[in-house]
N, C-alpha and C positions, 0 to 999 in steps of 0.2 A: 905519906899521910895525905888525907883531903884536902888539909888545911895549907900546906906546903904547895899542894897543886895551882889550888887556887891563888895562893899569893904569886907562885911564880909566873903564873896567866894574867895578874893582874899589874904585874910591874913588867912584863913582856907587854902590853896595850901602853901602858904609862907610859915606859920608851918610848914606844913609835908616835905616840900624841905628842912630844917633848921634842922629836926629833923632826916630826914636822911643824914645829911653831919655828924651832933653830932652823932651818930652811927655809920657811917665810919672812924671818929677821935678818936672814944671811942675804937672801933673791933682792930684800927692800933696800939693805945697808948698800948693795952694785949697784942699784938703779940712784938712788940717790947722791949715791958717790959722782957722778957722772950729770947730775943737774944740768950743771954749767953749758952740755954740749947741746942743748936742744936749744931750741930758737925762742927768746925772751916770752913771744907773741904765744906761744903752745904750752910752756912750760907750767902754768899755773893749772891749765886744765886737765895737761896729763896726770898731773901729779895727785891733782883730788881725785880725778876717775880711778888709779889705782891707790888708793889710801880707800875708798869707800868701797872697794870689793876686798881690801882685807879684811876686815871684821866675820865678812860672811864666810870665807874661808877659813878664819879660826873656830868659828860655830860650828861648822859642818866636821873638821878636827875632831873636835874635841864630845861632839855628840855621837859618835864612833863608839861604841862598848860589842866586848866581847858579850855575844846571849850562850 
């Protein structure tokens, strides 16, 4: 059926939008794990320069649709 197709295309996108948010939560949860080892003086600016390119990377995710 049409409608079967179409759901099953639209929770196959679903996955893969779910599965890359879980790999930029996984990539953030290592880099953050590991704080500690960068040098007091660096550590605050690294850490907002990557906290403010995640968002755009979940936009760009998640504005992904099958046409």
């Amino acid at each position: 059926m049409l409608a079967d197709s179409y759901a099953a295309q639209y929770a196959k996108q679903a996955g893969g939008t779910l599965n890359s948010f879980s790999a930029t939560v996984k990539t953030m949860g290592d880099i953050f794990e590991h704080y500690q080892d960068l040098p007091e003086e660096i550590r605050r600016k690294s850490f907002s320069d990557i906290l403010k390119r995640i968002p755009l990377r979940l936009y760009l995710v998640s504005s992904l649709h099958i046409a």
